[in-house]
N, C-alpha and C positions, 0 to 999 in steps of 0.2 A: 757144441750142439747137443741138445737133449739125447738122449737113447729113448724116450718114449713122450709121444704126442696126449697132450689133455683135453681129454675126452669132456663134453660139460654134458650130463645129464639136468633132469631136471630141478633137482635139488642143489645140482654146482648154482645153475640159474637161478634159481628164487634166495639164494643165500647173497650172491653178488645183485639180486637186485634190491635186495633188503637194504644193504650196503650202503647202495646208492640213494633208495630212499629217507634212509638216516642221514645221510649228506646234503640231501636237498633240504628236509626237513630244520635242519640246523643251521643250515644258511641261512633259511629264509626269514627265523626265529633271530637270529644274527641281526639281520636287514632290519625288523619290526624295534627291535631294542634301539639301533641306532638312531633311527628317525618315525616318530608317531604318526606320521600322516602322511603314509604310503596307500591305507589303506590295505593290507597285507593279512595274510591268512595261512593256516597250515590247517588241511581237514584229512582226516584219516578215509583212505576210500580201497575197500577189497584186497587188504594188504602192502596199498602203495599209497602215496601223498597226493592232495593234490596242491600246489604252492605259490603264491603268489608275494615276492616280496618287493616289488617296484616296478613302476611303470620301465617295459623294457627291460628287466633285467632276464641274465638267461635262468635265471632261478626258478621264472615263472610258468608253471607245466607243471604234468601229471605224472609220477616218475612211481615203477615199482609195482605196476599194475598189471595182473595176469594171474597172481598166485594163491591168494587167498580168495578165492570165491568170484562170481561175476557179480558187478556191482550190479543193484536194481537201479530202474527208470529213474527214480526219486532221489537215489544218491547224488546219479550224475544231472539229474537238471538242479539240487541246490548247489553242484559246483559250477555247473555252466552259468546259475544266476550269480554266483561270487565273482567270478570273472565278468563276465558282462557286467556288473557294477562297477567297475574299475573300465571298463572298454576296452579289454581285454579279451583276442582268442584263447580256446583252450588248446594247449599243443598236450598228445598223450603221446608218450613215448610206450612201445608196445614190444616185447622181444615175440619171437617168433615161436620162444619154449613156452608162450603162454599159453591161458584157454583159449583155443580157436574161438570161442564161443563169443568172447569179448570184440575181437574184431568184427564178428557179425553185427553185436548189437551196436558197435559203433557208427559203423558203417549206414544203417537204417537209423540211425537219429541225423545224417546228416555228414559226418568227420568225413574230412579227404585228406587223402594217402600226399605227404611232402616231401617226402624224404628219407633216407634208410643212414643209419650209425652203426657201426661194426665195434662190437664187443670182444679182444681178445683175449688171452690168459696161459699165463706162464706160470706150472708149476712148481714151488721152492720146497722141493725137500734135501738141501744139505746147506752147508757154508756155501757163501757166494764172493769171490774176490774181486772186490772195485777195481775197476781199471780204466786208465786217462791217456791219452795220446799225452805226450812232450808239451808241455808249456801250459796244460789244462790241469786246475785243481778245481776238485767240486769238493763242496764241506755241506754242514748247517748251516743254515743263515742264520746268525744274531740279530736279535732284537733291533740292535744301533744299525742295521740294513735292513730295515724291514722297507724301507721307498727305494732305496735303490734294484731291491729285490722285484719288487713292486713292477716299478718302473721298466726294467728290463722285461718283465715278464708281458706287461701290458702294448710294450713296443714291439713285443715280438708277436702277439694276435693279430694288433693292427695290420702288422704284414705277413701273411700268411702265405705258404705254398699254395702253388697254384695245381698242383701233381693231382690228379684223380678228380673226385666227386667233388665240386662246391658246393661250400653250406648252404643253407638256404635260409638262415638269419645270418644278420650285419649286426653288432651292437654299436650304440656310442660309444667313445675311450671311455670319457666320466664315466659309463653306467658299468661298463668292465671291469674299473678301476674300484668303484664302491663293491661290488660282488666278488673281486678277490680276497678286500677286506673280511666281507662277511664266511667267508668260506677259510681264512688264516681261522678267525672266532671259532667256526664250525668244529673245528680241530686240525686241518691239514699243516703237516709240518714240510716248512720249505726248504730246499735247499740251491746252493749259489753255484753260477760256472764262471772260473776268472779263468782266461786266455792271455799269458805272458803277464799278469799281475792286473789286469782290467775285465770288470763284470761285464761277461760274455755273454749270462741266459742262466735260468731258473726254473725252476718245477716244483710241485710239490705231490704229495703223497699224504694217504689215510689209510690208517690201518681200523679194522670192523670184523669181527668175527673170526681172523683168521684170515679175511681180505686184506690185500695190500690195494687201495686205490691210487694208481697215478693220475694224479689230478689234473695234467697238465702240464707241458714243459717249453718255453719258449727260447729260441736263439734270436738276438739281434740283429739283425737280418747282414752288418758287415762280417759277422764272427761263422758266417752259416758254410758248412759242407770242412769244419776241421774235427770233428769230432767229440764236437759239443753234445748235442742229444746223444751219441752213445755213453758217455761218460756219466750224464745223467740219471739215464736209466742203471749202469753201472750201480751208482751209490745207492740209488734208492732199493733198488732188489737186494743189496747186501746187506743195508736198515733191515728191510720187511723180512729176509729170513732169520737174522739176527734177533729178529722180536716173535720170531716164531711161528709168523703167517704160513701157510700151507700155497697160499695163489695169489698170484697178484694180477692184476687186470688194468687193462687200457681201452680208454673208446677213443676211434676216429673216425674220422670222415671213411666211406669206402675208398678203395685206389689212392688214397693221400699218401705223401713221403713218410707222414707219422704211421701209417698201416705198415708202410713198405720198414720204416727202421724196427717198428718191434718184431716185426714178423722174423727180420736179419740178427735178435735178439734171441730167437727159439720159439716167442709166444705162436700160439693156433689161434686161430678165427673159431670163437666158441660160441658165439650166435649174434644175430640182427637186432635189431630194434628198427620196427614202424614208425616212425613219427606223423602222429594223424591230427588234423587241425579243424574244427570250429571255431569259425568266427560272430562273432554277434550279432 
């Protein structure tokens, strides 16, 4: 267990949503390369993105918005016109270290309140030692697994804990499945869990600044409760302090089994995000 709890001022926040806005923004840019006619876009708005790179995909929303400035009127109706040209809602994902000011004017053009995602964060400042329950090895994934990695990872969304707050987007597998690619391109580097020699579950990780982003980690829903996701998390913090990151960070769902394992990991609840929607 830590000896001391991390504190996220406002500056922890706008650096971790930087983060993430360069991870949307590079998926999205990902997605536009692979196929021309998404109709896809990446526009810069008051120091966050707003992104659209496939009908449906979870890429598509306003990520990172709060810290550079309150957008004007004009910003946000050419994005709500880019979206609405696709027949797309705008989802704005909002932490709660932003400008209050922003959720006002959202608020008055229209946006309703959907949903809340819990940002947490775990400190790395020393060596971190990997560690596996009996029969679990987690490594890198190589390239020659990059579907089975895939695939594992994608099986395990489709079936989701049911522990705490449910999402409030469903995606298709295919459209999951295309936006993991795009997000491998983006930069995250994966890594694999084999249980008695058979791929068990998968995650991956970015590192940004100094951030360590857990991207996501999935167990196949037969392999779940042996000590897969801890093992997971294991490797990848001992990557991310190994390369020198100072924090690394996870979003979940509120009350989810994924809040409850990092939380059993040391991480603190370092702040919310709003998720606020406009539809067309």
């Amino acid at each position: 267990m830590k000896a001391e709890r991390l504190f996220c001022d406002t500056a922890l926040a706008e650096r971790i949503e930087r983060a993430e806005t360069q991870l949307i923004a590079k998926g999205s840019e990902a997605a536009q390369r692979r196929t021309t006619d998404t109709g896809g876009f990446v526009l810069p708005v008051a120091g966050g993105v707003a992104s659209f790179a496939e009908h449906d995909s979870p890429l598509n929303k306003v990520a990172g918005l709060g810290f550079g400035g309150v957008p004007s009127a004009a910003t946000l109706e050419e994005i709500e016109r880019a979206f609405a040209a696709n027949g797309a809602p705008v989802q704005i994902e909002l932490a709660h270290l932003a400008d209050p000011a922003i959720g006002v004017l959202l608020t008055e053009r229209g946006y309703r309140l959907v949903s809340f995602e819990n940002v947490l964060g775990l400190a790395l400042d020393g060596e971190i030692e990997p560690v596996a329950p009996p029969g679990v090895e987690v490594r890198p994934s190589g390239e020659d697994e990059f579907e089975p990695w895939l695939d594992v990872v994608v099986e395990g969304v489709a079936h989701p804990d049911t522990q705490g707050v449910p999402s409030h987007e469903e995606f298709p597998r295919e459209v999951v499945t295309r936006a993991m690619r795009d997000l491998t391109a983006a930069g995250v580097m994966r890594y694999i869990a084999l249980r008695d020699g058979i791929i068990a579950g998968g995650a991956g990780y970015r590192i940004a600044e100094g951030v360590a982003q857990l991207t996501g980690a999935a167990t196949a829903p037969e392999h779940r409760r042996r000590g897969i996701q801890t093992a997971l998390f294991s490797a990848r913090l001992a990557a991310a302090a190994s390369a020198g990151c100072d924090v690394a960070v996870v979003t979940t769902q509120p009350g989810s089994k994924s809040q409850q394992n990092a939380q059993r990991r040391g991480f603190d609840l370092l702040y919310t995000r709003a998720i606020l929607v406009k539809r067309p």
